[in-house]
C-alpha positions in Angstrom: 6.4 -26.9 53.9 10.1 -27.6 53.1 8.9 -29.7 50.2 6.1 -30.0 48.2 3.8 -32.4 47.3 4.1 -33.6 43.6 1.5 -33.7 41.1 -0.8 -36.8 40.9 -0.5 -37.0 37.1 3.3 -37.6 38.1 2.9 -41.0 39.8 3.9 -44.0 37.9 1.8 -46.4 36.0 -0.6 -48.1 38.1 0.6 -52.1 38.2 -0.5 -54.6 35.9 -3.9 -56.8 36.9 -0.9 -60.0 36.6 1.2 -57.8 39.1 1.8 -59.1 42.5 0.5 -56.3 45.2 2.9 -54.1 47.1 3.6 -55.3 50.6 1.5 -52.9 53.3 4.5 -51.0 55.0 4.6 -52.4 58.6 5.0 -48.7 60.1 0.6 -47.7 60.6 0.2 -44.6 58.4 -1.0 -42.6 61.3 2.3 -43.0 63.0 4.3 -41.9 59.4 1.5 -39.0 59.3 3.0 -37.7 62.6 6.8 -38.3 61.5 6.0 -36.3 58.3 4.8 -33.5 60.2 7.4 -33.6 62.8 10.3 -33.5 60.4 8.9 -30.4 58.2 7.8 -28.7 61.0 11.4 -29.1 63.3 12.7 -28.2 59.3 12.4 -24.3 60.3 14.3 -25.0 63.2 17.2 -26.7 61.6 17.9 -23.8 58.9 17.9 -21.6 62.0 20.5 -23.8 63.8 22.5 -24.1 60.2 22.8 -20.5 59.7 24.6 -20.2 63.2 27.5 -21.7 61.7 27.1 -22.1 57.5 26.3 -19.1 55.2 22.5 -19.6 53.8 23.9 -20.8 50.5 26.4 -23.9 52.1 23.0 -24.9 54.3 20.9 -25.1 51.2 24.0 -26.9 49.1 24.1 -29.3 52.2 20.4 -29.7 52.7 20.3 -30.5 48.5 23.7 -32.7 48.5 22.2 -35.2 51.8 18.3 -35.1 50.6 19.6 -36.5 46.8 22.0 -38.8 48.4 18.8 -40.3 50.5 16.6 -40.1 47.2 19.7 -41.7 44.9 19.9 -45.0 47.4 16.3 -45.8 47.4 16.5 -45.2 43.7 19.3 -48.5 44.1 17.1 -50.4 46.3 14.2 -50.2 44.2 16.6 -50.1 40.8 14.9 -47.2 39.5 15.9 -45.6 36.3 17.2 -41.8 35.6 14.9 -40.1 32.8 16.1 -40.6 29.4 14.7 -37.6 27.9 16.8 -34.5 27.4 13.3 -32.6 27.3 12.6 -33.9 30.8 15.9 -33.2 32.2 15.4 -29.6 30.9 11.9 -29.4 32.6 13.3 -30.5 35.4 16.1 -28.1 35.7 13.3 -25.1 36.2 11.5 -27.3 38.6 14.6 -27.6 40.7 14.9 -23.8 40.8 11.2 -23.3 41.8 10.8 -26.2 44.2 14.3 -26.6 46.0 17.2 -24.1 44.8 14.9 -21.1 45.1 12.7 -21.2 48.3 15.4 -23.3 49.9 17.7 -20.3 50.0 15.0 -18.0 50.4 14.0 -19.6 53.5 17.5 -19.6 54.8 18.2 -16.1 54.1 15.2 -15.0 55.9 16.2 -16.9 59.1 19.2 -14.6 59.2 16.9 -11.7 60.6 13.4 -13.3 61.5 12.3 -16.3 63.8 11.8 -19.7 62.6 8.0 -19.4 64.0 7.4 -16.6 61.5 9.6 -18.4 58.5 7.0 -21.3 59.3 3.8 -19.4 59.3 4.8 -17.8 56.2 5.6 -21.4 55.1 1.7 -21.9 55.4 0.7 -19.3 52.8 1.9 -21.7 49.9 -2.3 -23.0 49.4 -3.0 -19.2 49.0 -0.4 -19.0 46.8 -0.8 -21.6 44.4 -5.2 -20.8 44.2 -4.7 -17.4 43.4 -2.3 -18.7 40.2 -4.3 -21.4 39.1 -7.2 -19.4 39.4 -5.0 -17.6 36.0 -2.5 -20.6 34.9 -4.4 -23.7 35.3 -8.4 -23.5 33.4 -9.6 -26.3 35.1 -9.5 -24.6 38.7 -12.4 -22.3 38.7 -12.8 -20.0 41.2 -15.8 -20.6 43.6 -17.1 -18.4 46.4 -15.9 -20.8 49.2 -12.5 -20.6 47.8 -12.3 -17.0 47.0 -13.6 -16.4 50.5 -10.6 -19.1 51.6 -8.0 -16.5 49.6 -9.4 -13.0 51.4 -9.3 -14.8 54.7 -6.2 -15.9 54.5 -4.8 -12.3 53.2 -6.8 -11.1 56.5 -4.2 -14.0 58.7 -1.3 -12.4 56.7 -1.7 -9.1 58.2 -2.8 -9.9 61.8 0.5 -12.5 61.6 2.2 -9.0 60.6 1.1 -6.7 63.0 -0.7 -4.3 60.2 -3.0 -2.5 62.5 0.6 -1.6 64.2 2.7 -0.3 60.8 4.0 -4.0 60.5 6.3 -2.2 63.8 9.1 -4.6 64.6 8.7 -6.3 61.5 11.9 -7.3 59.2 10.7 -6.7 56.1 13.4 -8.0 54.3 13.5 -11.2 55.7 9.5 -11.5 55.5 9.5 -11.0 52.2 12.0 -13.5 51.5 9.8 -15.9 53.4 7.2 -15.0 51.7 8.6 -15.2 48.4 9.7 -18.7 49.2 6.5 -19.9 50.0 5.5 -18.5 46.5 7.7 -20.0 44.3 6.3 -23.6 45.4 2.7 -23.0 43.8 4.7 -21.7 40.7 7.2 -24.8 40.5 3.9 -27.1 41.2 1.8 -25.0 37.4 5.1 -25.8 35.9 5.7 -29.1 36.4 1.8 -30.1 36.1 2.0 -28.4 32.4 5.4 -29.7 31.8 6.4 -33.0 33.6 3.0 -35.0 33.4 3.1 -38.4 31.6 6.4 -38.4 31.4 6.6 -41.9 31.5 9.7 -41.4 35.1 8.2 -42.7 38.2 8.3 -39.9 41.0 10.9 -41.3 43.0 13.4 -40.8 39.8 12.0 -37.6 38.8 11.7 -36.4 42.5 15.7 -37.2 42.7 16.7 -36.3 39.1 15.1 -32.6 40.3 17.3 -32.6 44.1 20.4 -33.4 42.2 20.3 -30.7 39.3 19.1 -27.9 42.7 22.3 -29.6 44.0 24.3 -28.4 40.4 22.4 -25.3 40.4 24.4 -24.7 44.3 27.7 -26.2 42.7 27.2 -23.1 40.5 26.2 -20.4 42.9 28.7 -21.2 45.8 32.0 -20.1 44.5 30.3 -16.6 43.2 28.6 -16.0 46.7 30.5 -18.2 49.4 34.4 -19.4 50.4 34.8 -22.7 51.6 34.7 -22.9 55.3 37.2 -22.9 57.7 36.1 -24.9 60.3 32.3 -27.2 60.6 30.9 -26.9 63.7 29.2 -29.7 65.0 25.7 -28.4 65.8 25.3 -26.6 63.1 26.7 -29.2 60.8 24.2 -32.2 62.5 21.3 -29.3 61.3 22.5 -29.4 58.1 22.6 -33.0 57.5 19.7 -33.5 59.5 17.6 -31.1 57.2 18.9 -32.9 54.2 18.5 -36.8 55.3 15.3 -36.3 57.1 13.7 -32.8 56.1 14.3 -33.3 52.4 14.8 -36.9 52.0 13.5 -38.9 54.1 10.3 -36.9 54.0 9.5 -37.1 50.7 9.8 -40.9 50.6 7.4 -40.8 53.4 4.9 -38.4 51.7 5.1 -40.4 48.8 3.8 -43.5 50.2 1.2 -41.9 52.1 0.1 -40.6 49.1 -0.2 -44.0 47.3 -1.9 -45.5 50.4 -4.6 -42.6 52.0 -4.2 -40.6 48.7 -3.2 -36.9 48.2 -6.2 -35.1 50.2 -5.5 -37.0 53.4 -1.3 -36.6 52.8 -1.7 -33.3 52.5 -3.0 -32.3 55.5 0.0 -32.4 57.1 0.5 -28.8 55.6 -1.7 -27.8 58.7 0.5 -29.2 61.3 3.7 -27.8 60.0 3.2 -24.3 61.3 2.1 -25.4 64.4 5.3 -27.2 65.1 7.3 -24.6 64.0 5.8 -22.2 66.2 6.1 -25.3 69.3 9.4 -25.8 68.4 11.1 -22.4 68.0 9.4 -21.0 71.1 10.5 -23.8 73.0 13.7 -25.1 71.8 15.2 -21.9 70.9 13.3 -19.2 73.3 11.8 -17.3 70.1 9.1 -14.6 71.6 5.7 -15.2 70.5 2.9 -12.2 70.6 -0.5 -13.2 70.4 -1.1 -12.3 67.2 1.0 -14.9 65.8 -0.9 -17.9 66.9 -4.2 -16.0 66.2 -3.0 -15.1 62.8 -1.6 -18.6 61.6 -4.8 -19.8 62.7 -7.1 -17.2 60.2 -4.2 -18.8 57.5 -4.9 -22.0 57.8 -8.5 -21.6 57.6 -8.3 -19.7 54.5 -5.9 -22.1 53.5 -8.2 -25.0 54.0 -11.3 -23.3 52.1 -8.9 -22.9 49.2 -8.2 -26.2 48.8 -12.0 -27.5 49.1 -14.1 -28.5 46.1 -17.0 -28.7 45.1 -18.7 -32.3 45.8 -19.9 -33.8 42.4 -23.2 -34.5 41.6 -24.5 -38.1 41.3 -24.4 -39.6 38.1 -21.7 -36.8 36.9 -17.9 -36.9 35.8 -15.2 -35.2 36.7 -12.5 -34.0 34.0 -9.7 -35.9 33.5 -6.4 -35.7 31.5 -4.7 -38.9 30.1 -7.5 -41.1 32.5 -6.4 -39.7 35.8 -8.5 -37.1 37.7 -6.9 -33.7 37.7 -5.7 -32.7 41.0 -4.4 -29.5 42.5 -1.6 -30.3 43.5 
């Protein structure tokens, strides 16, 4: 997933009684469901088509500098307000490095060497991720047996999506790893800002754009160490760039957002599921990536593991669930 779903404790103050409702958006949710998915799964695609002409550092700077620049003019629409705290700027400086500057360029590294089917699969392993370090960071996710199941199944996924039973033969391991690695630091951005960034006081949309544009800085910085300024910006390379900024990173969020407020988090985030499976779709078709049959088969075991990981246990009638300043905890 090229971003990742923020915290429900992070969503601003629910209106006042007196407060005039929120106009239904006139696009059905179902049809900004499928958009969502669309856009983060093509999002594999467009880093490979960047990397053709961009090193993996100037894609992520790009895909940073156009997804803040969406974020910044909805922030003017809606005259939102930056955070005022220096202690939530400086939280948010270590999100950005977990949730954007990190896996970002991670992701686009690994593209140099493997196909955007297997950056996307390995995309999919985030849920497995982020339950095996809860399971340690976060007390209020217990470990049950449907979920622990959910974890070994996945693993199982990982290694038929690898070819184990062949030596991983064929494999990149670099560029795997990097994927992989990616797809972990999202779970460990997500513990971070849950411990760090709840009840803050921001609404999501200003902390969500506050975080792109210091991951934007933190690229300012990195560039000129690692990167020249290019000679030349060719154009299909350059429309992946923008594209992965305006849409995959900007765009996107604002649509996950408000599916989030209307169908709430556990429907939003099914999308997750779809993402790999457009990715695969996408690179196979669009850019002639081979695909062995362990790939699909394997993606498959992952996101059944991923989905048992996320399940919880129903609660009982007449019981409570815990909560933290009056809003149910949630994984995610």
């Amino acid at each position: 997933m090229s971003a990742p779903p923020t915290p429900r404790t992070l969503r601003p103050p629910a209106a006042s009684p007196r407060a005039p409702r929120a106009p239904r958006p006139a696009l059905d949710w179902r049809l900004r469901f499928a958009a969502l998915s669309l856009i983060w799964g093509f999002s594999f695609l467009l880093i490979k088509v960047g990397t053709d002409g961009y090193a993996p550092f100037q894609v992520t700077f790009g895909r940073l500098l156009f997804g803040t620049a969406v974020l910044a003019a909805a922030m003017a629409v809606r005259r939102e307000r930056l955070p005022r705290s220096g202690r939530t700027w400086g939280h948010l400086f270590v999100a950005a490095f977990f949730l954007n500057a990190l896996p970002f360029s991670l992701f686009a590294y690994a593209e140099l060497t493997i196909p955007s089917t297997l950056a996307g699969i390995c995309n999919a392993t985030s849920p497995l991720w982020g339950m095996a370090l809860s399971l340690v960071a976060l007390s209020e996710d217990r470990p049950t047996r449907r979920r622990v199941a959910g974890l070994g199944l996945g693993f199982i996924g990982v290694l038929t999506v690898l070819g184990a039973w062949q030596g991983f033969s064929g494999l990149d391991v670099t560029g795997t790893t990097m994927a992989l690695l990616a797809s972990l630091s999202y779970p460990v951005g997500w513990i971070y800002v849950r411990r760090t960034l709840a009840g803050s006081g921001s609404s999501t949309l200003a902390l969500t754009a506050s975080q792109l544009f210091l991951g934007t800085v933190q690229l300012t910085l990195v560039l000129p160490v690692f990167t020249s300024v290019p000679e030349h910006f060719p154009l299909l390379p350059t429309l992946a760039v923008v594209a992965l900024g305006a849409l995959g990173t900007g765009l996107a969020v604002l649509l996950q957002y408000g599916l989030v407020e209307e169908v709430g988090p556990t429907t939003a985030q099914m999308v997750t599921y779809f993402i790999p499976v457009i990715a695969t779709a996408a690179g196979v078709t669009l850019l002639g990536e081979e695909l062995n049959w362990n790939t699909p088969v394997g993606a498959l075991v992952v996101l059944a593991g991923a989905a048992l990981t996320q399940s919880r246990a129903r609660v009982p009638a007449g019981g409570s669930r815990r909560v933290t300043g009056g809003r149910p905890l949630s994984r995610n």
